[in-house]
C-alpha positions in Angstrom: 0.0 0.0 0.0 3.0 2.4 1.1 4.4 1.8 -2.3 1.5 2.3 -4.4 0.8 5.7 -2.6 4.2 6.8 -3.2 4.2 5.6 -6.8 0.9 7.8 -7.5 2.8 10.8 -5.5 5.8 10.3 -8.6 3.2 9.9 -11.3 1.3 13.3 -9.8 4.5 15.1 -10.1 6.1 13.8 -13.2 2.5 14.7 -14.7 2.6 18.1 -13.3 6.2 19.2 -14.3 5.7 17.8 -18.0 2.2 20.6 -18.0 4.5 23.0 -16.7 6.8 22.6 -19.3 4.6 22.0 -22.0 2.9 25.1 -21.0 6.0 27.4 -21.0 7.8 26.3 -24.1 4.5 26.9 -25.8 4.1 30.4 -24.5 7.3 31.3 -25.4 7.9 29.8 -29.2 4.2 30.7 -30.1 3.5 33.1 -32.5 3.0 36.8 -31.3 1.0 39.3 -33.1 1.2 43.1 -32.7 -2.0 44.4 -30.9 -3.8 47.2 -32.7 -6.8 48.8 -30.9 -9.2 47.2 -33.3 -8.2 43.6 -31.8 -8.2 44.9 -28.3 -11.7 46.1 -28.8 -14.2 43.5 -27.1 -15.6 41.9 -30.5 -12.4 40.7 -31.4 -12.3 40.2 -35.1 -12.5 44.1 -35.3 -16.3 44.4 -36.9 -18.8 46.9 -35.2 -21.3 45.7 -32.9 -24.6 44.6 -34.6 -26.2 46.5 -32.0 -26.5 48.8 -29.3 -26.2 48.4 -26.0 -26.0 45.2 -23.9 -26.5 42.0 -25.3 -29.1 40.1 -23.0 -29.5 36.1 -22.9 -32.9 35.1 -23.0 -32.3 32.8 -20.0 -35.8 31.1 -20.1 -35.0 29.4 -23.3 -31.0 28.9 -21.9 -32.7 26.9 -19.2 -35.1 24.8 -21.6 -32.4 24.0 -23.6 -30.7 23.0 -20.0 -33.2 20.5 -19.4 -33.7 19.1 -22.9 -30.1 18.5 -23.0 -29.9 17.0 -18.9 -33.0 14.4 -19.9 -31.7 13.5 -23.2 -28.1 12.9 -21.4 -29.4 10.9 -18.7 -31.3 8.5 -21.2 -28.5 7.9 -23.1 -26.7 7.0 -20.1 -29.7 4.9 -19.0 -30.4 3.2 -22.3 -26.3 2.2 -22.3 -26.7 0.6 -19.0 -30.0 -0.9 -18.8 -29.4 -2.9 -22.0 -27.2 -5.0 -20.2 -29.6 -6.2 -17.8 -33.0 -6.3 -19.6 -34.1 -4.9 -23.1 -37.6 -4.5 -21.6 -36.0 -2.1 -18.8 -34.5 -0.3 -21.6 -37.3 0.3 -23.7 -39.9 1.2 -20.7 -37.7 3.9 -19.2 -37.2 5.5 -23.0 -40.8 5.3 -23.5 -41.8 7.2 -20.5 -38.9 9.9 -21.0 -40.4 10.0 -24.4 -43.5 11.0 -22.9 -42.2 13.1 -20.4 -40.3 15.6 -23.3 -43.4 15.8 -25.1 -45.3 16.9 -21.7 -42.6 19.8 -21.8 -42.7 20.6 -25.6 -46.8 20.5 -24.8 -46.6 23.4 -22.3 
């Protein structure tokens, strides 16, 4: 046990020095670009904003889309599992999820 701990202590750190590395021989060879003022200007390819003022994030739709994508997930993740112990299982839980999304789509 005192062996493996200290082997996965190594590992850690032999993991951790080759990111450092990796991470400073890439910030120094990279490519560097002058900064103008256009590229430093929050829309970074330089265009003018298509509007004005602040952009707002419809967050009721953000959150739909949430929940689509969290029932979708877990059903996939279901479906992969319950297949190995009964197609039946399976196919009942993706039937009632089905049901379930077109409850939400309903409202």
């Amino acid at each position: 046990m005192q062996h493996e701990s200290i082997l996965l202590f190594i590992v850690f750190v032999i993991a951790l020095l080759l990111t450092i590395v990796i991470y400073w021989l890439g910030g120094r060879y990279s490519a560097k670009g002058r900064k103008s003022e256009d590229k430093l200007s929050p829309y970074s390819c330089g265009e003018d904003l298509p509007y004005e003022g602040e952009f707002r994030v419809n967050l009721e739709r953000f959150f739909i889309y949430a929940v689509y994508f969290l029932v979708f997930d877990v059903v996939a993740f279901t479906l992969v599992v319950s297949f190995k112990i009964s197609p039946v299982h399976a196919v009942t839980y993706a039937l009632i999820t089905l049901i379930s999304v077109i409850f939400m789509i309903k409202r």
